[in-house]
ChimeraX commands (.cxc) that place a marker at each C-alpha (Angstrom):
marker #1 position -57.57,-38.30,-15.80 radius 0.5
marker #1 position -54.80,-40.58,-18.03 radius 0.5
marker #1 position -53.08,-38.99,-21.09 radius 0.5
marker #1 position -55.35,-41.82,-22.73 radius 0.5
marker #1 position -58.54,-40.71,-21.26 radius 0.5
marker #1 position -58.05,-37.01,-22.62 radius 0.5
marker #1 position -56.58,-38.24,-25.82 radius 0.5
marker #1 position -59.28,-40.38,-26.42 radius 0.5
marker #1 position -62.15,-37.24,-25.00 radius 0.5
marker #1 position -60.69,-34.56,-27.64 radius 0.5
marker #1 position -60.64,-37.43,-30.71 radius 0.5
marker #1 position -64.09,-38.02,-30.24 radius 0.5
marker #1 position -65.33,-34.30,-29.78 radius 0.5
marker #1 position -64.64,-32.04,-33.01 radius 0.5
marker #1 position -61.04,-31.95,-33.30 radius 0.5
marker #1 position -61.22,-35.09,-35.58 radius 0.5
marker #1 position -63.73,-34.31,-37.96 radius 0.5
marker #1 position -62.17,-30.46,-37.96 radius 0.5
marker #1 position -58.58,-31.01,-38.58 radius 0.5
marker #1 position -58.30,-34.66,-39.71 radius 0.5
marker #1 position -61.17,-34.79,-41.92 radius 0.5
marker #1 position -62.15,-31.64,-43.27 radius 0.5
marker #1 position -58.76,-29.75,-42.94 radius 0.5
marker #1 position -56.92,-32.77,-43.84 radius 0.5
marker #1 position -54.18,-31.56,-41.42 radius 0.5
marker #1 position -52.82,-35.30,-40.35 radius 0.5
marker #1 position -52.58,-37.04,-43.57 radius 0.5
marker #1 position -51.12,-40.29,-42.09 radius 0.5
marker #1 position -54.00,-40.80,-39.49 radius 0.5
marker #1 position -56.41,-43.23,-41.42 radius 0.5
marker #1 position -58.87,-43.33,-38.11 radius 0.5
marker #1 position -60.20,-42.21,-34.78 radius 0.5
marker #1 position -58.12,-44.67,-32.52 radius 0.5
marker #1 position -55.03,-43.25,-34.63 radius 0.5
marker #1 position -55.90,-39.74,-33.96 radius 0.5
marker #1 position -56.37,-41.24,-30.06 radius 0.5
marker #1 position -52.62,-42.34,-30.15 radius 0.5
marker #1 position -51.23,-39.27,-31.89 radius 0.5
marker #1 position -52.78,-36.74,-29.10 radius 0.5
marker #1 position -52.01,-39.20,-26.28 radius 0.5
marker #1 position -47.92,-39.24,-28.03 radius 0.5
marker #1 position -48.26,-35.31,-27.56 radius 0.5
marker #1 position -49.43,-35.55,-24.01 radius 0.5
marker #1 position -46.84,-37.89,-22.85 radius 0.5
marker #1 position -43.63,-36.58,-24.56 radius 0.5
marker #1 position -44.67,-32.64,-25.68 radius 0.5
marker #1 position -43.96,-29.42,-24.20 radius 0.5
marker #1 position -46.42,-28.64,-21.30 radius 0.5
marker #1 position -47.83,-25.05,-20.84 radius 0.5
marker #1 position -50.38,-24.09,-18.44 radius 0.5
marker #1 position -52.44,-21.38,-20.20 radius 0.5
marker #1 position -55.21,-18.42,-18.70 radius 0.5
marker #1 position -58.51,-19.82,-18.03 radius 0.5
marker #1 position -57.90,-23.43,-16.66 radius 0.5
marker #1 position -56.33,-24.67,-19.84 radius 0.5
marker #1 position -53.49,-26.95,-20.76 radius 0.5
marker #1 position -51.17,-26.69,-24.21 radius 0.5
marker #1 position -49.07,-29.28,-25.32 radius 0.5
marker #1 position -46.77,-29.30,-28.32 radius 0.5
marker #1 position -44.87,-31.37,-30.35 radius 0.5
marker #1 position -41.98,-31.01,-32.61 radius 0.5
marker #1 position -41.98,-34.18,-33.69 radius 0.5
marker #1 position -45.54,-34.71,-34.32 radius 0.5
marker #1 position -45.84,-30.97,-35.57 radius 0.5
marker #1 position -48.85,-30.87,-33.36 radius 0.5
marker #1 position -50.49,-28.83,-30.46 radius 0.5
marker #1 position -53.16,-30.24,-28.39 radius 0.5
marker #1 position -55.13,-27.80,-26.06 radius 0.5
marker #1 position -57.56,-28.89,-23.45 radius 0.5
marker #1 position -59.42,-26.76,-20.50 radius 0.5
marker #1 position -58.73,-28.96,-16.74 radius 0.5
marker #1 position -62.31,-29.22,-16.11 radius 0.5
marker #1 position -63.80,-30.02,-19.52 radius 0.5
marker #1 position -61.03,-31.94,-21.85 radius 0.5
marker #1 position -63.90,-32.97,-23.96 radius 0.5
marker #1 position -63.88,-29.23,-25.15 radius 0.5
marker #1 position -60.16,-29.90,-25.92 radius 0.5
marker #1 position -58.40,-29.71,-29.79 radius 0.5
marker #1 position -55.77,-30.64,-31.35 radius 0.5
marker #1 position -54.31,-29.13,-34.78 radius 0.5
marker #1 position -51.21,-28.58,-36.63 radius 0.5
marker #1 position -50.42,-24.93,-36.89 radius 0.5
marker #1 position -49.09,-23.28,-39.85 radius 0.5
marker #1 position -46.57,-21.27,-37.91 radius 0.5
marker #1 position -45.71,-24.65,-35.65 radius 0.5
marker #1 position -43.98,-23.87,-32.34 radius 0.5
marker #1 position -44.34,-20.26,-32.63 radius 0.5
marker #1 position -48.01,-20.67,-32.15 radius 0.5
marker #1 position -47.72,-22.81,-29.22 radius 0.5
marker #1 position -45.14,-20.45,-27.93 radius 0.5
marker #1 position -47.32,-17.28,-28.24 radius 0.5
marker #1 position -50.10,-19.36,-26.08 radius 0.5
marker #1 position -51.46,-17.54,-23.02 radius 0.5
marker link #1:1,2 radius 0.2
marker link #1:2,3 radius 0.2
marker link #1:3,4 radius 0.2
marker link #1:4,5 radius 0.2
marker link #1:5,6 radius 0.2
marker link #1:6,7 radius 0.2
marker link #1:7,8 radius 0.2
marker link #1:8,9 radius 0.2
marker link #1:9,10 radius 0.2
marker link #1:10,11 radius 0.2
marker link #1:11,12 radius 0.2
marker link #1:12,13 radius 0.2
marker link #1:13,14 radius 0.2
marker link #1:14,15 radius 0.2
marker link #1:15,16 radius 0.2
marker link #1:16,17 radius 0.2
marker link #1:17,18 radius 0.2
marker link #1:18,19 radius 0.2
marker link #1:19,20 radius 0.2
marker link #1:20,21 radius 0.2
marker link #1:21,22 radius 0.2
marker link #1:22,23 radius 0.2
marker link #1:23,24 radius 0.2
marker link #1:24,25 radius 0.2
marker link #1:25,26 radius 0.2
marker link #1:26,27 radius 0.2
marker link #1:27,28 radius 0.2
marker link #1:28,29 radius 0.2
marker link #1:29,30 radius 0.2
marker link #1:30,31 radius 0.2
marker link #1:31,32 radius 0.2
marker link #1:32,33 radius 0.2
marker link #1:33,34 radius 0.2
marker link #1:34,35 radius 0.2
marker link #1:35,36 radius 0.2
marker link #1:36,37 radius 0.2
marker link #1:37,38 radius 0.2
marker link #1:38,39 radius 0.2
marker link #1:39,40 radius 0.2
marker link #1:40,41 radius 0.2
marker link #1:41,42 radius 0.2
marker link #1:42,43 radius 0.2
marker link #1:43,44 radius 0.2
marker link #1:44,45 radius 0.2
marker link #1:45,46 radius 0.2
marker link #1:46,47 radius 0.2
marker link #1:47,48 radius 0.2
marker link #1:48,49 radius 0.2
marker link #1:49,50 radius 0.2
marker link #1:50,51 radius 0.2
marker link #1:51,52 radius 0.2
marker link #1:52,53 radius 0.2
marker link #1:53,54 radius 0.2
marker link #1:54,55 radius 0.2
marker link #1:55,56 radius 0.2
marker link #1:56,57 radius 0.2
marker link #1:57,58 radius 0.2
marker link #1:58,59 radius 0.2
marker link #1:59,60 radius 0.2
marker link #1:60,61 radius 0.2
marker link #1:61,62 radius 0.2
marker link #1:62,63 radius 0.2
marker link #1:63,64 radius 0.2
marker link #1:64,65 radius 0.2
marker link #1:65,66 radius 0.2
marker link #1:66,67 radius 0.2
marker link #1:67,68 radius 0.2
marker link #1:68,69 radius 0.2
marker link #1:69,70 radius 0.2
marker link #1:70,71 radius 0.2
marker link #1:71,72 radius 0.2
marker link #1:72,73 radius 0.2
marker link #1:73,74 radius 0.2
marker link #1:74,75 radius 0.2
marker link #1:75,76 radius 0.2
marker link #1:76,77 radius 0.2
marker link #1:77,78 radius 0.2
marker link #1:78,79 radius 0.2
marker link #1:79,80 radius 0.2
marker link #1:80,81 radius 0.2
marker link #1:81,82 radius 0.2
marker link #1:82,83 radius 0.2
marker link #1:83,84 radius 0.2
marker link #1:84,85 radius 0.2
marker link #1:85,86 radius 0.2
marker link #1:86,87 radius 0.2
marker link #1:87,88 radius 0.2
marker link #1:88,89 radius 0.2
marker link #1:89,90 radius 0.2
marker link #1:90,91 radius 0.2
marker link #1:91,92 radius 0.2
marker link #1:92,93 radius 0.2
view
């Protein structure tokens, strides 16, 4: 599956109307397909970590953003923007 593909899987579950919407953690992202690009920036260029129970973390200083995603079921993937930033993604297991 493309960086693309999960990008566009974890936009369209509940990470969008969580963190962009209701949370109003991404400010600049105005819609869906801009959430699709931020997460799919993360993927591509972020920090990878392979985490307990068939999950993947990604993080990004510049984007100030971690996306997580299980292997078998990205859908069920988020992505947020931590208060504590890289520590959180660092304390990821």
């Amino acid at each position: 599956m493309s960086p693309k593909d999960i990008a566009q899987l974890i936009a369209t579950g509940h990470a969008y109307q969580k963190h962009v919407v209701e949370r109003k953690e991404f400010p600049e992202i105005e819609s869906i397909q801009d959430f699709i690009e931020l997460i799919q920036q993360v993927i591509v260029s972020g920090q990878k970590k392979v985490l307990f129970g068939d999950r993947i973390a990604y993080w990004s200083s510049f984007q100030r953003t971690v996306v997580i995603y299980p292997i078998d079921e990205p859908q069920k993937g988020t992505a947020f923007r931590p208060k504590n930033g890289e520590e959180y993604f660092n304390n990821l297991l």
